[in-house]
VEXDREN-2710 file (C-alpha; in Angstrom, 1 decimal):
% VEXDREN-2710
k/r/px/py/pz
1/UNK/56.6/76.8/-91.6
2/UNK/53.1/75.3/-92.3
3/UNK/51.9/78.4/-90.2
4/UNK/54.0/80.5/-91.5
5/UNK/52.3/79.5/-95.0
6/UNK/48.4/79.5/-94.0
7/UNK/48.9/83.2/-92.1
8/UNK/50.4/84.0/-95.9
9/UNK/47.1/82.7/-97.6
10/UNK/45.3/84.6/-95.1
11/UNK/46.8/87.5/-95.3
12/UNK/46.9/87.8/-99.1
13/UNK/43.1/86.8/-99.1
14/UNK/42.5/89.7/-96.5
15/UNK/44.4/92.7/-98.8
16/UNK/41.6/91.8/-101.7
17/UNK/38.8/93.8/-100.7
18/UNK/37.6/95.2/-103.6
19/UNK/37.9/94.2/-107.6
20/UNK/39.0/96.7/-110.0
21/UNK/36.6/95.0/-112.6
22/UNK/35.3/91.8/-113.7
23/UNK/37.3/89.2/-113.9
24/UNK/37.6/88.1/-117.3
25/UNK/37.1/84.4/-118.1
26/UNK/39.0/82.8/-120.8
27/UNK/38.8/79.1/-122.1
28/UNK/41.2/77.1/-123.6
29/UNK/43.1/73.5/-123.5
30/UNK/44.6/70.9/-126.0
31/UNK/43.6/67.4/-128.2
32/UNK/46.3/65.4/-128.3
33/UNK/45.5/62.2/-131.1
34/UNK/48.0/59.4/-132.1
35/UNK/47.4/56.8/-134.2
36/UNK/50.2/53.8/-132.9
37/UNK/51.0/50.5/-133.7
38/UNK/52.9/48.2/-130.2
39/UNK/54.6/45.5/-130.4
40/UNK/55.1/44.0/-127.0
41/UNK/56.8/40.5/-126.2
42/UNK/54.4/39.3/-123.2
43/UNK/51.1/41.1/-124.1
44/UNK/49.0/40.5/-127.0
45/UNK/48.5/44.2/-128.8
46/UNK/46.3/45.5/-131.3
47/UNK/48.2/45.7/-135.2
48/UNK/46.5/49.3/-134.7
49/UNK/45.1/51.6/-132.1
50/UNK/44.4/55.2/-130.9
51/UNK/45.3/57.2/-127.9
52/UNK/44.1/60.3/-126.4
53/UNK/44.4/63.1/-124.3
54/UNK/42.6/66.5/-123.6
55/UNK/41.2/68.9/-121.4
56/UNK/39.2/72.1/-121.6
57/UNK/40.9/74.8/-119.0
58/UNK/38.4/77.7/-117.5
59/UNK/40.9/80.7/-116.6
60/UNK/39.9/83.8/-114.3
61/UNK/41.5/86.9/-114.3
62/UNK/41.2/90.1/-112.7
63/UNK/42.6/93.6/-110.9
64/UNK/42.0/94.2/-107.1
65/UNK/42.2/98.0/-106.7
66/UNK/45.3/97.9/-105.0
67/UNK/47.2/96.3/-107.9
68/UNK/47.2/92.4/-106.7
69/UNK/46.6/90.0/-109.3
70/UNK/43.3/87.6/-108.5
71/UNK/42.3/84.6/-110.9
72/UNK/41.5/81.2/-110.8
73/UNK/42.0/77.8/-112.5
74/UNK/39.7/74.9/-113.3
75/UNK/40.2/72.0/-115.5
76/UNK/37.6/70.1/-117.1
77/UNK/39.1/66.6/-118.7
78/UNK/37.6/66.0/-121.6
79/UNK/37.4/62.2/-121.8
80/UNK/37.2/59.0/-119.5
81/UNK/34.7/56.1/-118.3
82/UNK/33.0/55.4/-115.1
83/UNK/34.6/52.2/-112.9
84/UNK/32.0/50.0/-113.0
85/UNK/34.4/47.7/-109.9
86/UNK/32.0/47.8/-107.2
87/UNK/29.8/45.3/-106.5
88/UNK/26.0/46.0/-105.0
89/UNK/24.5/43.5/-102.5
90/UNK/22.7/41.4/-104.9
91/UNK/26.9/40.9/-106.4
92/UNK/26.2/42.9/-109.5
93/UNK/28.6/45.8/-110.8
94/UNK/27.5/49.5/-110.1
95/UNK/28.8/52.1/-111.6
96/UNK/30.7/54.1/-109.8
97/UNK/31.1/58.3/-109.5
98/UNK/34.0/59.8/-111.7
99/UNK/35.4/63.3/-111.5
100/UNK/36.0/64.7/-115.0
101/UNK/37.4/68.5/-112.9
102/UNK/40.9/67.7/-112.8
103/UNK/43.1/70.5/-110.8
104/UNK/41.1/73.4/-109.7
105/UNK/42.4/76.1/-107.4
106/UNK/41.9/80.4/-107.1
107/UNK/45.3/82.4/-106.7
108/UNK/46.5/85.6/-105.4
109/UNK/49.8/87.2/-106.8
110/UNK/51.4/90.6/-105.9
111/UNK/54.6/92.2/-104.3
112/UNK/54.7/89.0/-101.8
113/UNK/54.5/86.2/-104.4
114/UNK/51.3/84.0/-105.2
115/UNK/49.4/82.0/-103.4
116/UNK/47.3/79.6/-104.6
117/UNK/44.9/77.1/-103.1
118/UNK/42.9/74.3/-104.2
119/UNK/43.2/71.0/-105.7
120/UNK/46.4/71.1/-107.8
121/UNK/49.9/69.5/-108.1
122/UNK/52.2/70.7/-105.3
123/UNK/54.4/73.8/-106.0
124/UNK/58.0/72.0/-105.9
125/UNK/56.9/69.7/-108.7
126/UNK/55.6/72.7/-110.9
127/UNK/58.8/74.0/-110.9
128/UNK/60.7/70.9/-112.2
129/UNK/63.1/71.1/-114.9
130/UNK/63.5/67.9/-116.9
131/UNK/64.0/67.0/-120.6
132/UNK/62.6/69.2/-123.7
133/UNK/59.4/68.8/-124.9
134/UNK/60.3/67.4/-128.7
135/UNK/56.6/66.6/-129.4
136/UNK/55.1/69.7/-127.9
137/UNK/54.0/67.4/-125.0
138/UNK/56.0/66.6/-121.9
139/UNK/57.7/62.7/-122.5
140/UNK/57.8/62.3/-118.8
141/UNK/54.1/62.6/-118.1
142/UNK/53.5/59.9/-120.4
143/UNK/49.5/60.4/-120.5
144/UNK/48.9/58.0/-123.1
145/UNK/50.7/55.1/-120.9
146/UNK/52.7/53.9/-123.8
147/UNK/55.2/52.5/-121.0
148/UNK/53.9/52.1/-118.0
149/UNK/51.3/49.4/-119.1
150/UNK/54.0/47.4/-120.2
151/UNK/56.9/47.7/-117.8
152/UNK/57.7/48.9/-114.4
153/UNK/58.3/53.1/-115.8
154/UNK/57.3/55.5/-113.3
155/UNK/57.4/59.2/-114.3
156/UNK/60.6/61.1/-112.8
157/UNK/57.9/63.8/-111.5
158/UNK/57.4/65.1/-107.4
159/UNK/53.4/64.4/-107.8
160/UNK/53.1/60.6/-106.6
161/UNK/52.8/61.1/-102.8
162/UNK/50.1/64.0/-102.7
163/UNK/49.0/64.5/-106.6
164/UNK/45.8/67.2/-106.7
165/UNK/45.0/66.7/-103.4
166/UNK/43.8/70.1/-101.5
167/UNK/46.6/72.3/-100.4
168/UNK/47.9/75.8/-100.4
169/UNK/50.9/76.6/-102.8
170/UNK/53.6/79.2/-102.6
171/UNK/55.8/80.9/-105.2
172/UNK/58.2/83.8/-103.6
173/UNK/58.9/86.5/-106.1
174/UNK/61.9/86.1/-108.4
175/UNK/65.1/87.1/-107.2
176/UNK/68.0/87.3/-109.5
177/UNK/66.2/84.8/-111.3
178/UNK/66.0/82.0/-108.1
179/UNK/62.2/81.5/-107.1
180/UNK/61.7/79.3/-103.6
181/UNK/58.5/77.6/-103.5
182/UNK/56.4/75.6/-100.7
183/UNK/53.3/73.5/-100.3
184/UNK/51.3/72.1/-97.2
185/UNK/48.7/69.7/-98.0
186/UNK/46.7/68.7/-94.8
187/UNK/45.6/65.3/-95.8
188/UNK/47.0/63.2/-98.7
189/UNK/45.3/60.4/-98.6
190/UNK/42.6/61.5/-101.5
191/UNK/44.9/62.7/-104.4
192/UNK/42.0/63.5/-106.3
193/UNK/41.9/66.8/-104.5
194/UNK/38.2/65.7/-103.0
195/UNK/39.0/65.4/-99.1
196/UNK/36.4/64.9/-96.7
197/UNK/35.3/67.7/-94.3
198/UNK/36.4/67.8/-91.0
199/UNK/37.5/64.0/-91.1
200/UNK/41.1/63.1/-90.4
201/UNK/41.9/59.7/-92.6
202/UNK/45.0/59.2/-90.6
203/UNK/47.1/58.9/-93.6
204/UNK/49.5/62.1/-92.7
205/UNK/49.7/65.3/-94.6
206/UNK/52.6/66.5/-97.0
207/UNK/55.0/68.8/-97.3
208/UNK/57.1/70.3/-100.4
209/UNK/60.3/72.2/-100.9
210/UNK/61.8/73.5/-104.0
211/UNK/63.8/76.1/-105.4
212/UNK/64.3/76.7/-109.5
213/UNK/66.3/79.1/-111.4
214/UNK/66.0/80.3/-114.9
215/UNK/68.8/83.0/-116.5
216/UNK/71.4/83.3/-118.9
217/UNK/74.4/81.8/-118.3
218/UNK/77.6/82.8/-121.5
219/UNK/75.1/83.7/-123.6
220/UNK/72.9/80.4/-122.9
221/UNK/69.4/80.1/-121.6
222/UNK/69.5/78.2/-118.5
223/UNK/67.3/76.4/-116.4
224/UNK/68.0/74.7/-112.9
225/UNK/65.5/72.8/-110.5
226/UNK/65.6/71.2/-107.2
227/UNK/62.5/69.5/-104.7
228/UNK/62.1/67.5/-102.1
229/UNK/58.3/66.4/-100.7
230/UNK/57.7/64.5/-98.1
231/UNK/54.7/62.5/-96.2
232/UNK/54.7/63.5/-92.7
233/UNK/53.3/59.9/-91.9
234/UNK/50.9/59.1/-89.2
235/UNK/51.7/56.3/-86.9
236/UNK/51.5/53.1/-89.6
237/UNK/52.2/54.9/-92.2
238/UNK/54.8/54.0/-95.2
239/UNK/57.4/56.4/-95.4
240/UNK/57.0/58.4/-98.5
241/UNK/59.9/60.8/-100.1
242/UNK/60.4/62.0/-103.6
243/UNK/63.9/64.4/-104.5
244/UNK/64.4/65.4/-107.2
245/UNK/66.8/67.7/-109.6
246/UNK/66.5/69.1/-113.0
247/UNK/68.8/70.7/-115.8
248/UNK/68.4/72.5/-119.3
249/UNK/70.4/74.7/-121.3
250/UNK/69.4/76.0/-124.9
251/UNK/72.3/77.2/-126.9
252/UNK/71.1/78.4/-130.8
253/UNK/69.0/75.4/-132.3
254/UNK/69.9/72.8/-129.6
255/UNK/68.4/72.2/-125.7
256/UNK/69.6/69.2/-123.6
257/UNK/68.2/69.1/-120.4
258/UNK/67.2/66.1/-117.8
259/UNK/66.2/65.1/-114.4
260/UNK/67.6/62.7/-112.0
261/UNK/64.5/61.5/-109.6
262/UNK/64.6/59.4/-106.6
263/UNK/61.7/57.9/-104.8
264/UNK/61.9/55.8/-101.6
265/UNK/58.9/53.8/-100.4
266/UNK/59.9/52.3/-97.2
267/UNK/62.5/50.5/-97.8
268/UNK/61.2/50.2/-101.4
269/UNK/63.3/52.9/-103.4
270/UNK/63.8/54.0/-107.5
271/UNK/66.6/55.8/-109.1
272/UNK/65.5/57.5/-112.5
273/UNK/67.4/60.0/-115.1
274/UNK/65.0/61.3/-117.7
275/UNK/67.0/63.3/-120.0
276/UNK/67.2/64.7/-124.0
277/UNK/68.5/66.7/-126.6
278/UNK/66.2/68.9/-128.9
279/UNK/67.2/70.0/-131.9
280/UNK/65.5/72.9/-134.3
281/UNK/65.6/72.4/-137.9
282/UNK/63.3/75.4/-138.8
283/UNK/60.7/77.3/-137.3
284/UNK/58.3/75.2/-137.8
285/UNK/60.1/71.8/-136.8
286/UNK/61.9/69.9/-134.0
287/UNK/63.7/66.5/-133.5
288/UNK/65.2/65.2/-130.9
289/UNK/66.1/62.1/-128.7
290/UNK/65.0/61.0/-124.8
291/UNK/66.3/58.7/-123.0
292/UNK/64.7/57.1/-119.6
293/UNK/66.7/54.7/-117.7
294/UNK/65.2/53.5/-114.1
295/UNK/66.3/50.8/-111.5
296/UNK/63.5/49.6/-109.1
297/UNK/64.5/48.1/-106.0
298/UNK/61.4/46.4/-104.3
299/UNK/61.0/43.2/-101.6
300/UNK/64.4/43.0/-102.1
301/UNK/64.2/42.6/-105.9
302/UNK/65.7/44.7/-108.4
303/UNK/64.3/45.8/-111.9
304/UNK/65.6/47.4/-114.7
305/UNK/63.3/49.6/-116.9
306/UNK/65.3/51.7/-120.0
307/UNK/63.4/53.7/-123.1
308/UNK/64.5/55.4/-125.9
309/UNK/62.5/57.7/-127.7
310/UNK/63.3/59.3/-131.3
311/UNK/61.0/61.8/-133.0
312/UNK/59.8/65.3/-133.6
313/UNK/56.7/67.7/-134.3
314/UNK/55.8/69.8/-137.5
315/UNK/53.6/73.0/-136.6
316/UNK/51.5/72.6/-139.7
317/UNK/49.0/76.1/-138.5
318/UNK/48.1/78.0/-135.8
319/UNK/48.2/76.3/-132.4
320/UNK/48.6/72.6/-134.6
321/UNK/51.7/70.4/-134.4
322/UNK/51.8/66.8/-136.5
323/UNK/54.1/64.6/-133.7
324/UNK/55.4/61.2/-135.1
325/UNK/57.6/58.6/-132.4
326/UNK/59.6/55.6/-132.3
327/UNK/59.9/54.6/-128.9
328/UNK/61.8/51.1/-127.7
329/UNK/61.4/49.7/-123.9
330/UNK/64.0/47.1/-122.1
331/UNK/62.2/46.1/-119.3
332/UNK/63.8/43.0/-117.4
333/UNK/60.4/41.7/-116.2
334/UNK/57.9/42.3/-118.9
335/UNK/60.3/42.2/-122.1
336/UNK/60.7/44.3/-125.1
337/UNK/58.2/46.7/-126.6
338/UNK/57.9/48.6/-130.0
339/UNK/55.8/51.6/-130.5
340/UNK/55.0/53.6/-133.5
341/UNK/53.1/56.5/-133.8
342/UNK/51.8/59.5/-135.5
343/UNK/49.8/62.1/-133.9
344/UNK/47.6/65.5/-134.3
345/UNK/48.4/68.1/-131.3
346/UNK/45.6/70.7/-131.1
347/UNK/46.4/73.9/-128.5
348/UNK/43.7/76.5/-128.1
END
């Protein structure tokens, strides 16, 4: 199959000989601002603080002159810090190097599909189906780390075992609205999609499977995941698997839709359901409700995470959304946690 899929790469590389015309760059991303106040039993907080996310996204696009469909992808993260953790000789801190290009990868599309290769999340996982997207911002990617820094929440998404590492990526064309996808990555052991050349780290390569549908079903819009990727492990290695499946169907005003996720570690594994209901009051606005539950079993020890989230998004202009959350967490290690917010979502 790997074979099958780099002789694919090649050969939609090899049917671009010539451009129709320039490819036309376009730039856009998203600011995402929330002003919070946590309250969490085992961690002293701050009464009030800020989060943030963003990135500035380059997009290529162009014509070959046999009617494929060429472009490209780069994303430029628009804030961070150097890690300042390693230690020199004389045993003071040196900064370290930080990548601020997130995933960054060309494509090819046409008759046969697309194709793309570079750094970038494996093709199974960008097919997932999970809960709706009440803020305007995907729950389960949790960028602000609302959870995760204060229980054991992992997000129910097929991107822990190989994240941006370098790969090739494969989307067949649609087909009575089912679309197979597949991704090789030859070494996983740098996520960050910066592999060394020619250098084989020993820590096995990864493969991805996944299918997704998306149709109407009585009337209702429906869509339907399903992945599997997997570390093909080299001798030592942990045994790495993700699955998971994903459900929504929007019906008028209201979309519930969920994921069920299961990752197993060696003989570590975690069951998770990520799941919601949206509901449109106007145009303009959304509320809705997401639930996360998760049980962790690891060195034999099992953990409970669950998290409930209530809240909505006003689009108040052109690409700007005001988001406001309640969010609880029940973890049976770290305690409780409160978290209030309200935030400015900026899309351009």
């Amino acid at each position: 199959m790997n074979k099958l899929l780099i002789g694919t790469a090649v050969a939609a590389l090899l049917v671009t000989p010539a451009v129709a015309g320039p490819v036309a760059l376009t730039v856009g991303g998203y600011y995402n601002a929330v002003v919070y106040s946590q309250d969490v039993d085992t961690t002293d907080t701050r009464d009030i603080g800020i989060h943030n996310d963003n990135e500035i996204i380059f997009k290529g696009k162009g014509k070959t002159k046999n009617g494929l469909t060429i472009g490209f992808q780069v994303q430029l993260e628009g804030e961070g810090a150097a890690d300042t953790t390693g230690d020199t000789a004389d045993g003071s801190s040196k900064a370290k190097k930080v990548d601020f290009i997130d995933e960054n990868y060309i494509y090819v599309k046409g008759g046969f599909g697309k194709v793309e290769i570079g750094a970038e999340n494996n093709a199974a996982y960008k097919q997932q189906v999970s809960a709706p997207k009440i803020f305007g911002w995907k729950t389960y990617d949790n960028n602000f780390k609302t959870w995760s820094k204060v229980s054991s929440f992992d997000k129910p998404l097929m991107d822990g075992i190989d994240g941006d590492a370098l790969k090739i990526n494969y989307y067949s064309p649609k087909v009575n609205g089912f679309q197979i996808a597949y991704s090789m990555t030859p070494d996983a052991s740098d996520r960050d999609g910066d592999t060394d050349l020619y250098s084989d780290s020993g820590s096995g390569s990864a493969t991805a499977y996944g299918v997704k549908y998306s149709g109407k079903i009585a009337g209702m819009k429906v869509k339907a995941s399903y992945g599997i990727n997997e570390l093909d492990e080299d001798t030592g290695e942990t045994e790495k698997k993700d699955t998971a499946m994903g459900l929504s169907v929007s019906s008028g005003n209201v979309t519930l839709g969920g994921a069920v996720t299961n990752f197993e570690r060696g003989n570590d594994e975690t069951d998770i359901m990520h799941y919601g209901i949206e509901y449109k009051l106007s145009k303009a606005t959304k509320i809705g409700l997401i639930m996360h539950t998760q049980e962790t079993e690891e060195d034999n020890a099992t953990t409970d995470t669950d998290i409930m989230v209530v809240g909505g998004s006003t689009k108040i202009g052109s690409g700007a959304k005001l988001t406001y959350t309640y969010e609880t967490v029940d973890d049976e290690v770290k305690g409780d946690s409160t978290f209030m917010g309200v935030g400015l979502l900026l899309k351009f």
